[in-house]
C-alpha positions as CSV (number, residue, x, y, z in Angstrom):
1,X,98.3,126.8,81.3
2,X,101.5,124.1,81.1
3,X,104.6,125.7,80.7
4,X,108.1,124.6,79.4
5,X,111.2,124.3,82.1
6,X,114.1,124.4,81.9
7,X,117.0,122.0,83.3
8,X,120.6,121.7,83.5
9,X,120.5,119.5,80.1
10,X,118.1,122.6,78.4
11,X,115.0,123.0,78.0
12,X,112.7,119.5,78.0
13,X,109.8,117.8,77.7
14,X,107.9,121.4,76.5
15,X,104.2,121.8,77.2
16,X,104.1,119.7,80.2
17,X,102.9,121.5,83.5
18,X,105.5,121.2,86.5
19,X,103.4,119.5,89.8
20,X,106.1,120.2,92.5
21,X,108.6,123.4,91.4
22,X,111.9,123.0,93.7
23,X,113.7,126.4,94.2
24,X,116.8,127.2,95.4
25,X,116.6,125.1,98.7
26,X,118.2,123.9,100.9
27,X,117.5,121.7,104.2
28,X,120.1,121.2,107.1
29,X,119.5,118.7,109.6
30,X,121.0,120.4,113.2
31,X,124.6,121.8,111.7
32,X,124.6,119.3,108.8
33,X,123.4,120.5,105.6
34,X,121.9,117.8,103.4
35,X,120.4,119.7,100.4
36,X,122.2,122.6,99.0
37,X,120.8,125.2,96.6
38,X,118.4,122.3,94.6
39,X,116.1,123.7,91.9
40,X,114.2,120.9,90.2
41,X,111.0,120.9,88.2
42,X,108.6,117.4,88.3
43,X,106.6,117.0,85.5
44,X,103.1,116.4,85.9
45,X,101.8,113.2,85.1
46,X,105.4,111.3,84.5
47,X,107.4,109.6,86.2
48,X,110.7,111.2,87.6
49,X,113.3,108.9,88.9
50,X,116.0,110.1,91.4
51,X,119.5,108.8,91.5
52,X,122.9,108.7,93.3
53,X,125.3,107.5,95.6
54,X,123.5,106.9,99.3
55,X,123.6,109.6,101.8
56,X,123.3,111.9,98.7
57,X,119.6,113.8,99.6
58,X,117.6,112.4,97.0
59,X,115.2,110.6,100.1
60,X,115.6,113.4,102.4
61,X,114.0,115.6,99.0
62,X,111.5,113.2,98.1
63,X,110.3,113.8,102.0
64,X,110.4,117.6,101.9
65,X,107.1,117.0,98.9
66,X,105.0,115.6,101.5
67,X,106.2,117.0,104.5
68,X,107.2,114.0,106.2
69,X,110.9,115.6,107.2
70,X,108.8,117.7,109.5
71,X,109.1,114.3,111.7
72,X,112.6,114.4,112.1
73,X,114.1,116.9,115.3
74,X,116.2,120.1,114.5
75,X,115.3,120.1,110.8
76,X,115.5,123.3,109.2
77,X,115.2,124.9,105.4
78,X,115.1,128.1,103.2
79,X,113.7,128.0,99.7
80,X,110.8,127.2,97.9
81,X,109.2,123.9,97.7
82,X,105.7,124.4,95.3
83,X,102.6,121.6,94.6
84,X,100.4,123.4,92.4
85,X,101.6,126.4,92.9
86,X,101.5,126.4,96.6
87,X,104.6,126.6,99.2
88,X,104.0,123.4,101.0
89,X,105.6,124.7,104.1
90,X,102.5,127.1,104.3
91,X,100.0,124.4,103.5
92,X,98.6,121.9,106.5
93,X,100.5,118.7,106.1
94,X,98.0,116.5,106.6
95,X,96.0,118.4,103.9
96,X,99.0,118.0,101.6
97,X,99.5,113.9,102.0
98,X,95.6,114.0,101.1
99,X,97.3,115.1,97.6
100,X,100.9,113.9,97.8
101,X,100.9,110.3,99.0
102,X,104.1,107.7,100.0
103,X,104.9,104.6,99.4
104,X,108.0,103.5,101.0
105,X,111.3,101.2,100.5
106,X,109.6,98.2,103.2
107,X,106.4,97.4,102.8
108,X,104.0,98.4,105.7
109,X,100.7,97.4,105.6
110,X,98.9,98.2,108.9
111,X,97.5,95.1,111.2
112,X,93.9,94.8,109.9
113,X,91.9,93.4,106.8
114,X,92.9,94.2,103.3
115,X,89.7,96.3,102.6
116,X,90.5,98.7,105.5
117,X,93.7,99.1,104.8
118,X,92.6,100.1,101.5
119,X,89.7,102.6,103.5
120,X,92.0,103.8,105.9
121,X,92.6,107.4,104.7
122,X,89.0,108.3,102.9
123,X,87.2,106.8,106.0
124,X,89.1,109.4,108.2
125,X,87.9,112.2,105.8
126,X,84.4,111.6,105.6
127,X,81.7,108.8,106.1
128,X,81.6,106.7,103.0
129,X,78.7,104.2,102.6
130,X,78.8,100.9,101.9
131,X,78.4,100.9,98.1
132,X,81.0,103.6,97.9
133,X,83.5,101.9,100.0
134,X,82.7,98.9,97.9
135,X,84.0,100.3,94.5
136,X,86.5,102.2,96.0
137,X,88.3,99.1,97.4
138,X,88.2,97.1,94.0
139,X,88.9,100.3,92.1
140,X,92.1,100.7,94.2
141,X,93.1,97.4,94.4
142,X,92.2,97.2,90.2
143,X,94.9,100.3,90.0
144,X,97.2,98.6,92.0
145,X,97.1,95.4,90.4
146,X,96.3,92.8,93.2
147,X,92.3,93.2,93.0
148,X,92.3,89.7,91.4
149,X,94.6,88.2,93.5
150,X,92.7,89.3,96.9
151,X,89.0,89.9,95.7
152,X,88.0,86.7,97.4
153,X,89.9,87.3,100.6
154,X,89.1,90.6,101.6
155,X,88.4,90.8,105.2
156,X,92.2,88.9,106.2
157,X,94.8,90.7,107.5
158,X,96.9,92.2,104.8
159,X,100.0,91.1,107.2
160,X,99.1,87.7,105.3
161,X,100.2,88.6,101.7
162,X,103.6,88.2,100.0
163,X,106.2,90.5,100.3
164,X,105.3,91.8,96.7
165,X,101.5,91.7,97.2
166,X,102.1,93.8,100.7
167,X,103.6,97.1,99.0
168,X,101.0,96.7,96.1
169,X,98.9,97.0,98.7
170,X,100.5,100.1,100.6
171,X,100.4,101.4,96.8
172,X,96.2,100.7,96.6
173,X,95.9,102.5,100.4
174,X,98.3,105.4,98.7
175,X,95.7,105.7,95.9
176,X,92.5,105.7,97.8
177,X,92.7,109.3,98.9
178,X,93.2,110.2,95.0
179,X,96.7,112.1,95.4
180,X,97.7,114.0,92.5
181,X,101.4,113.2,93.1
182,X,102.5,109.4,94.2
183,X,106.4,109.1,95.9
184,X,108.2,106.1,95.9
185,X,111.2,105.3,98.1
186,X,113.1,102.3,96.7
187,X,109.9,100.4,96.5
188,X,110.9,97.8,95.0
189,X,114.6,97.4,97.2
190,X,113.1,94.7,99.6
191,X,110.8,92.9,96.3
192,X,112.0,89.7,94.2
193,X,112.3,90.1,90.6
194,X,109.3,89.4,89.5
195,X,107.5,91.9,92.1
196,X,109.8,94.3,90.8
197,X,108.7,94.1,87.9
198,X,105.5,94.0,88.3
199,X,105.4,96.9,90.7
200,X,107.6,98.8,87.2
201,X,104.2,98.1,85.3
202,X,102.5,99.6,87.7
203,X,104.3,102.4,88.3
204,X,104.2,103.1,84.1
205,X,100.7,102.6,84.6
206,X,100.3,105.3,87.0
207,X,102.6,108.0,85.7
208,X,99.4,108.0,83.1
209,X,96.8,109.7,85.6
210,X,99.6,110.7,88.7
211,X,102.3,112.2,89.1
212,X,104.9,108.8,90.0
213,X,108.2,110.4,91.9
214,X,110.7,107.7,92.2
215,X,114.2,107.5,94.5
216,X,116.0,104.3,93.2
217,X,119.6,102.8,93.4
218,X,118.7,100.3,90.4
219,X,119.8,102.4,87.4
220,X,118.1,100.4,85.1
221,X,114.9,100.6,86.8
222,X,115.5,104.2,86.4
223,X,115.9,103.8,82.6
224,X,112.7,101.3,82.3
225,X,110.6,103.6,84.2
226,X,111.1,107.3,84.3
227,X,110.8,110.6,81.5
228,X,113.0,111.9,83.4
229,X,115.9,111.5,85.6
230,X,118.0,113.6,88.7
231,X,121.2,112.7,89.4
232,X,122.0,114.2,93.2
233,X,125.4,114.2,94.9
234,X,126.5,115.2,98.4
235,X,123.4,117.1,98.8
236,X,123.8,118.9,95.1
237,X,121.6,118.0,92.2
238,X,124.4,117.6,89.4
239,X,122.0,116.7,86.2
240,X,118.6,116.6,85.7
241,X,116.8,116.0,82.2
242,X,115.6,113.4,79.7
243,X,115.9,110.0,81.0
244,X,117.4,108.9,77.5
245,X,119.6,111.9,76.7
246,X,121.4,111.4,81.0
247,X,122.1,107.7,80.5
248,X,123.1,108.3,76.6
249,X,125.1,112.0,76.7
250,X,125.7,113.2,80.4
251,X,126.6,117.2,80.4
252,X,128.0,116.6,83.8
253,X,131.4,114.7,84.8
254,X,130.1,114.0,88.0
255,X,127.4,111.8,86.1
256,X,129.9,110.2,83.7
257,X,131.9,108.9,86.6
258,X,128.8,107.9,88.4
259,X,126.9,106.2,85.0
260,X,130.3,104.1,84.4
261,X,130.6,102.7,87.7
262,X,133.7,105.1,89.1
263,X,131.8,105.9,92.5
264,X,128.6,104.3,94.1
C-alpha cells in the first residue's frame, strides 16, 4: 500500500510509495565522516534531484543505493538504508544493481559493439535467444532514445558514438536488466547543450515507469527535471521537499544562501 512521508518542508507528494527509505545514517570514510544523521524518503516512480555545494555527500549517498561505496577501503556506516523494504546492506550487491542501476557523470561505454553493450548485464543472468536479444536491444535503445540513430550500425564499437550518444547508451545498458530505480551522477556534466537536453527528456521520460535519482550541480536542471529536490551540506541534508516549493519558499537559511548564490 503507498504511503505518505514526511519531509523537513511537511508532508508531500501523499499516496506515493517511497522506493529507497534513508534512516538516520551515517557513513564515515576511515576517521572522516561524510554523511551525518540523513533520513530521506525517494519517491517511487519520480524523479529526485540532489543538490549542493561539492564535497557535500550527495554522490557518496547516491552510492550507498547500489552499494557501489562498498568499493572504496575503510568505509564504514550505521543506519538504515531500505529498497523495497529491504536493508541493502543485507541484500547481495550484485542482486541489488540487478534492481538499482547507475549511470555515471562520464560516459563509459565498454570496448565492444553497441548491441552487447546493450546485452551485457541480461546475457550474464541467463541465456537469451536470438529473438529475445533482438527486441531487447531496440526496446532499450527505443527507451533511451538513440534506437534510430544506431539501428543500422549495430554491431560497431559503441566507443564510436558522440559524447551525448555514448551515455544514452550507458543509459540503454542501465535499462536492459529492468531496474526498478535508475541513479544518475551528473550525467549530463561532460554533455553539450543539446545532449543535455536531450538526456532531461529522457530522464522525464523514465521517471514515468523508474524510479530516476539524480545528483546535479546545474540547479536549473534540477528545477526542469525533478518532483522533488535535497539540498545536502557538509554531509547534512538541510531541506528536502517539493521541487517548486525549495526553489520558490526555502524553510532552511542554509538553502536561501545557497539558492541565491552566497556559497557554491
Amino acid at each position: 500500500m503507498a504511503k505518505e512521508f514526511e519531509t523537513r518542508t511537511g508532508r508531500e507528494i501523499e499516496g506515493v510509495a517511497s522506493a529507497i527509505s534513508v534512516r538516520d545514517f551515517n557513513l564515515w570514510y576511515g576517521d572522516f565522516q561524510a554523511l551525518k544523521g540523513i533520513s530521506l524518503e525517494i519517491p517511487e516512480k519520480r524523479c529526485c534531484a540532489f543538490i549542493g555545494p561539492s564535497g557535500c555527500g550527495k554522490s557518496t549517498l547516491l552510492r550507498t543505493f547500489n552499494r557501489m561505496c562498498d568499493f572504496v577501503e575503510g568505509v564504514h556506516t550505521n543506519g538504515t538504508v531500505e529498497f523495497c523494504g529491504r536493508d541493502v546492506f543485507e541484500m547481495d550487491a550484485n542482486a541489488l544493481r540487478v534492481h538499482v542501476g547507475m549511470v555515471f557523470q562520464h560516459p563509459n561505454p565498454f570496448p565492444m559493439s553497441i548491441r552487447d553493450n546493450v546485452l551485457y548485464g541480461p546475457s550474464r543472468m541467463r541465456k537469451l535467444g536470438r529473438a529475445e536479444a533482438n527486441e531487447l536491444v531496440e526496446r532499450c535503445l527505443t527507451e533511451a532514445a538513440l534506437w534510430d540513430e544506431v539501428k543500422d550500425k549495430l554491431d560497431r564499437s559503441g566507443l564510436g558514438l558522440s559524447g551525448g550518444q555514448q551515455q544514452r547508451l550507458c543509459i540503454a545498458r542501465a535499462l536492459a536488466t529492468s531496474p526498478d530505480v535508475l541513479l544518475m551522477d551528473e550525467p549530463t556534466s561532460a554533455l553539450d547543450p543539446i545532449s543535455t537536453l536531450v538526456v532531461e527528456e529522457l530522464m522525464l521520460k523514465l521517471a514515468k515507469q523508474h524510479t530516476v535519482v539524480v545528483v546535479t550541480h546545474n540547479m536549473q536542471q534540477a528545477t526542469r527535471v525533478a518532483d522533488k529536490t535535497a539540498f545536502f551540506y557538509l554531509g547534512e541534508l538541510v531541506e528536502a521537499g517539493r521541487t517548486r516549493d525549495l526553489f520558490s519558499n526555502p524553510q532552511q537559511t542554509r538553502t536561501q544562501e545557497y539558492l541565491s548564490g552566497r556559497f557554491s
